[in-house]
N, C-alpha and C positions, 0 to 999 in steps of 0.2 A: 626840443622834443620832450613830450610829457609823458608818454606813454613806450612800452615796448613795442616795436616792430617783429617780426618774423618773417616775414618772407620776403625777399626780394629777387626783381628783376637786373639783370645787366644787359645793358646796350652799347655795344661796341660800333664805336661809329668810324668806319675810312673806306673810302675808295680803293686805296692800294693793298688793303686786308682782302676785301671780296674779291678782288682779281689776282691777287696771291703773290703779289708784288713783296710784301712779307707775311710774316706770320702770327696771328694775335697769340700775343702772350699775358696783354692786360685779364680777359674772363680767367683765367686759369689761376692766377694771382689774387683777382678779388674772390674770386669762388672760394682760394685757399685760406684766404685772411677771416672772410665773412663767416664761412662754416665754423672756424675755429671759436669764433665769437658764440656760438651758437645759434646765427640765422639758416633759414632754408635759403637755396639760391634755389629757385624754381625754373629759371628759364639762362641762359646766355644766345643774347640775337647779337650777328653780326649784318652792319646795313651799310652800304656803301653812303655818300655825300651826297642825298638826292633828295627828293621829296619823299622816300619811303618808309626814314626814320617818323613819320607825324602817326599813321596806322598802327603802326608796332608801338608806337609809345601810349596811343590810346589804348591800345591792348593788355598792353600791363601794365596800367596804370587799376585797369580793373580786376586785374587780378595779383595784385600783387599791395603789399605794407611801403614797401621803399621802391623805388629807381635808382641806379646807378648808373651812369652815363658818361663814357669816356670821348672825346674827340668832339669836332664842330666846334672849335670854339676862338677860332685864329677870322681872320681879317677878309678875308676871301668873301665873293655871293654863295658859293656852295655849303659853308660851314652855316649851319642852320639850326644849331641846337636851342640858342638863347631863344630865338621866334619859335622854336614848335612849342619849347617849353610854356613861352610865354600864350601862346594861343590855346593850349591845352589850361593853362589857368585862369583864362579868360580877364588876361592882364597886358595893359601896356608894357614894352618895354622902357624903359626910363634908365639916363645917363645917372653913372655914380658918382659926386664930386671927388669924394676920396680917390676913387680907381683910376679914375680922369688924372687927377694930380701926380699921384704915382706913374703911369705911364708917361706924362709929361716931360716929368723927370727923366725920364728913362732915354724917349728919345725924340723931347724935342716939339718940333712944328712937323714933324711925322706923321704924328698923332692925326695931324687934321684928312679926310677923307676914311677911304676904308681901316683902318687904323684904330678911328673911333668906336667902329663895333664893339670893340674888346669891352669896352667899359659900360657897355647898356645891358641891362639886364632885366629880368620877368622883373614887375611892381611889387614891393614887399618878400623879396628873396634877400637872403644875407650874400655878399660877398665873401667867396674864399679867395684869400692872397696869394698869388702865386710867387715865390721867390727864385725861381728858377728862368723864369720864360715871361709873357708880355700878356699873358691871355687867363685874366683868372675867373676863378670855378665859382659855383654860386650855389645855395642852395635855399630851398623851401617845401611850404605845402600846398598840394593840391588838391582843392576841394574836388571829388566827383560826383559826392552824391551828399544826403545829409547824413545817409549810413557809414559812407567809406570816403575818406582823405590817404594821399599817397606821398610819402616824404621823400623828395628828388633831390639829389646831390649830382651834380654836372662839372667834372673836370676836364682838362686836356687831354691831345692825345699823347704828347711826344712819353714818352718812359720816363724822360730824368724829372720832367714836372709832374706828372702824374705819380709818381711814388712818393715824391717830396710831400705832397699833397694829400696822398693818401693817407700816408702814416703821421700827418702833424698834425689833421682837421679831419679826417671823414673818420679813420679807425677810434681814435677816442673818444669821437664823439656815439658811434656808436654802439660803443663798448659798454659808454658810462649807462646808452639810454637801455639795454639787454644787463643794468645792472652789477656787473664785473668792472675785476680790475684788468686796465688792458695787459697783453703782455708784451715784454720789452722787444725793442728790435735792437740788432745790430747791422753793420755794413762795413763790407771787407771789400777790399780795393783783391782781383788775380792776375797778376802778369802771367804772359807766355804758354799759359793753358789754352787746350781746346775747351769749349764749354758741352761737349760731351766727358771731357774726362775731371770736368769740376763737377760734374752731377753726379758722376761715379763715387767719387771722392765724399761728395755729400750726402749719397744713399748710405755707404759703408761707415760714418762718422757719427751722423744724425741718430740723436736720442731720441724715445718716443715722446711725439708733443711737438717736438721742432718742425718749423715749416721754414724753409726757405726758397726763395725766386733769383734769378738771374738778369741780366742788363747787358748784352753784348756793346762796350762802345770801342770805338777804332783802336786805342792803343790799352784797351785792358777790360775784363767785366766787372761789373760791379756783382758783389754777391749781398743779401738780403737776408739775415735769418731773425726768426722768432718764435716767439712761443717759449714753453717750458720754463725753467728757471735762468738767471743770468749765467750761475753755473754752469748750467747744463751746455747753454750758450758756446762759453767761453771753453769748456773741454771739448767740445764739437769744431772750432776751431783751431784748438792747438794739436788735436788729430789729422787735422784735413792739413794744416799748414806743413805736418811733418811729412805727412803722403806727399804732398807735391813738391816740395823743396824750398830750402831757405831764401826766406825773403819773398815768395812768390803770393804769399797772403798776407794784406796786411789793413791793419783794421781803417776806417776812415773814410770819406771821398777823396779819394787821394788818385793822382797821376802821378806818373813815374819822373816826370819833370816837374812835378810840385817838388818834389821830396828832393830832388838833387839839388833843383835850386833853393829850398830853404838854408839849404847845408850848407853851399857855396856861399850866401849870406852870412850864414852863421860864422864860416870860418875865414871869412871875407877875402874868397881865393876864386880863381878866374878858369874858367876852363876854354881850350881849343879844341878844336876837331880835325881830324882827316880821313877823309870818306870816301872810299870807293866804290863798292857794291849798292849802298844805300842811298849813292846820289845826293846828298844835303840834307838827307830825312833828319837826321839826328839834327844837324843846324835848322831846320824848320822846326823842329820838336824844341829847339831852347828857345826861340825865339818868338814861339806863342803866347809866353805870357808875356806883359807889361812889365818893362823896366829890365829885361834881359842884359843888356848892356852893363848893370850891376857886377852881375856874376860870368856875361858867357861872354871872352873875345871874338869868337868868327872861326869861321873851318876854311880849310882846303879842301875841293872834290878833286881827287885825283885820280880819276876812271882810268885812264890807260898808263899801262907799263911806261911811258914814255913822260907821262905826267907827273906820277911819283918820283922819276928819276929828277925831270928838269924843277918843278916846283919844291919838291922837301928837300933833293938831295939822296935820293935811295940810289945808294950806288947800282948799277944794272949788272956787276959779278952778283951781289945778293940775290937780286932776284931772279936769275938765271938759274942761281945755283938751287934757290929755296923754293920758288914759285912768289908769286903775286898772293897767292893767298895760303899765308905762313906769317909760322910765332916770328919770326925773324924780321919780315918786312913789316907786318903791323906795327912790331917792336921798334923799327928805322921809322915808321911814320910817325910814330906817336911821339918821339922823343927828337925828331924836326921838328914839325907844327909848334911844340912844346918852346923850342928855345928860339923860334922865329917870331911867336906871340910876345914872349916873356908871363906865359902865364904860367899859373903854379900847376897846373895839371894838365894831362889831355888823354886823351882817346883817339886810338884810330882801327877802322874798321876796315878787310879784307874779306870778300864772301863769293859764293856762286850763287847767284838765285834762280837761275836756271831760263829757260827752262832745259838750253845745251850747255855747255862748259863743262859738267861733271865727267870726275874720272872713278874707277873702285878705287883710289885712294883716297880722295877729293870730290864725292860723290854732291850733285846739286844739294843744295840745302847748307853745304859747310861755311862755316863763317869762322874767321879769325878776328880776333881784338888783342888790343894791346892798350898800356896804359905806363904814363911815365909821368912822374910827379919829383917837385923840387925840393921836396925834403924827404925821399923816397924812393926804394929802386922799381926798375922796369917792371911790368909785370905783360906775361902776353901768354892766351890762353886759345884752344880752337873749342867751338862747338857744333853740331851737329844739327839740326831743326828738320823736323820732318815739311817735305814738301808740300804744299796747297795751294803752289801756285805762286810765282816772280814776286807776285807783289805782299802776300803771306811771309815770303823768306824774307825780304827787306824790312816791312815793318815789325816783326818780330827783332829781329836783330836789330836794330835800330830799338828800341825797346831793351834789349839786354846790352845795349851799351852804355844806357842810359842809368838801367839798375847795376851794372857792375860798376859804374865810375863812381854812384853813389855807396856800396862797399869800399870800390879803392880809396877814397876820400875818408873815411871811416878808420882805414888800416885794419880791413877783414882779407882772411886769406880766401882769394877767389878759386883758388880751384877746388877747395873745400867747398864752398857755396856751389860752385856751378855740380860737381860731382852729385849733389842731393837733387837735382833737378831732373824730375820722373817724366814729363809727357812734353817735354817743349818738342 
């Protein structure tokens, strides 16, 4: 790009956005990033997967310096961005060896059939690399008239590719052409928050200038800030991380099972599990990544009173006297599974996730954990989670069993930690 642009279009392109399947949060994002730059956003269209993106795209193509354009861009007949694009620039589409290669690699004789779309693009567009996902973004100029050319940028739709993308090739690039330096981002990994009560947290923290966006994914959100100075940054996190409790922010793309398992590597120490309320979640959750066998031995699900007793060994005076979900039996479970594996650590989880079992002592939502380590005493702690529903209380908890074994491995005192934890 040689010259400044100012005004752009955004075109949000899905099916499941116009039927309200979920809810666009990419316009709100680029609107925030773009304005900061100092463009106008003049329009935000949302179009579902059809032929109605080609009209709207001519549309603002005439009135508009740039396009920006999320989604169409996967393997499917419906995804249709590359051909509107390309028919709007009155350009063949054409395979890219490079992109071709790269996918190749990726997965294979897959590639051949629909597969191959990914890699065809308008004639004389640059490819963007996607490093997240299989489907990358592309961009160039559109000649429309001899007065007026429109510079199109065309990403993904998922969130974790589309922001990768945004902030390594679209924002620089058009930061550099509007003449600025761009401004820095960060990215914080939030356990166990609602992402209403991280927005809170970020309205009340946030300096003037900072902009930041959210990423709900299954076992945590990603948070997004920028703008203003790195300072400014870095004090607007260390506010918010104390608002919501230790450990609960933490900078990086991080899961809560990256971080435990790098530790178990690092300290070249083994963990077991024993699970009852969470059903194996926590054993699903170590054994998502590659090479789990390193660090994780294997759990017990011990859902019924009856299970605990005959599988770990919980004597059933205990659990008569304490309950099934008590310091006590987490405490007996954690510290069987522990000398049954012979590994150096473990965890084990007691909970109600409702949507019956609760009591006023034991109301749904309460979860017990316990943790027993070989060069270490027992530790076993209850916590409370507000309800959203069975499967809310399981993967949360399964979640803070995951971030407390990585404290207990640590030798941090948990109930100091869990005590600072404001909205779980």
């Amino acid at each position: 790009m040689t010259q400044q642009r100012t005004t752009v279009s955004l075109c949000i392109i899905g099916t499941e956005i116009t039927r309200g399947i979920i809810a666009d949060k990419h316009g709100n994002l680029l609107s925030r990033e773009l304005t900061n730059l100092g463009y106008e956003v003049n329009r935000i269209i949302i179009v579902p997967d059809d032929g109605s993106l080609e009209s709207m795209l001519r549309q603002c193509a005439h009135e508009a310096d740039i396009i920006v354009l999320t989604g169409g861009l996967g393997p499917t007949s419906d995804d249709m961005t590359r051909q509107v694009v390309a028919d709007l620039a009155q350009v063949p589409l054409v395979q890219n060896d490079e992109a071709y290669q790269k996918l190749y690699d990726r997965i294979g004789d897959r590639i051949h059939g629909a597969n191959q779309r990914q890699v065809c693009f308008p004639e004389g567009f640059r490819v963007i690399p996607n490093a997240q996902g299989t489907a990358p973004g592309f961009t160039g100029t559109i000649k429309i008239s001899d007065e007026h050319s429109v510079t199109c940028y065309a990403m993904p739709g998922p969130p974790v590719e589309m922001h990768a993308m945004l902030y390594t090739y679209v924002l620089p690039e058009l930061a550099q052409a509007a003449g600025i330096t761009p401004h820095g981002r960060d990215e914080y990994a939030c356990f166990l928050t609602p992402e209403s009560k991280l927005e809170e947290v970020c309205y009340a923290t946030a300096a003037p200038g900072i902009l930041w966006g959210t990423r709900v994914q299954e076992y945590r959100i990603s948070l997004y800030v920028s703008g203003a100075s790195e300072s400014d940054r870095q004090k607007m996190a260390t506010a918010a991380s104390r608002k919501l409790g230790t450990g609960l922010l933490v900078q990086g793309d991080l899961s809560v099972t990256q971080m435990l398992s790098d530790l178990l590597r690092k300290r070249v120490m083994h963990l077991a599990t024993a699970e009852s309320c969470t059903g194996g979640l926590v054993g699903k959750m170590m054994t998502d990544l590659p090479g789990s066998s390193d660090y994780y031995w294997g759990g017990v699900v011990s859902y019924k009173n009856d299970a605990k007793h005959k599988l770990l060994g919980v004597p059933e005076s205990l659990i008569t006297t304490y309950g099934a979900v008590s310091e006590e039996t987490v405490t007996a479970m954690a510290e069987a599974v522990r000398k049954l594996s012979g590994a150096e650590v473990s965890v084990a989880i007691s909970g109600i996730a409702g949507p019956e079992g609760g009591t006023e002592d034991k109301p749904v939502g309460t979860v017990c954990f316990g943790f027993s380590g070989s060069d270490r005493p027992s530790v076993a702690l209850r916590l409370h989670f507000s309800s959203y529903g069975r499967s809310s209380v399981r993967r949360r908890a399964a979640v803070a069993a995951l971030l407390l074994t990585y404290f207990y491995v640590k030798g941090d005192h948990l109930l100091d930690i869990t005590a600072s934890w404001q909205y779980i």
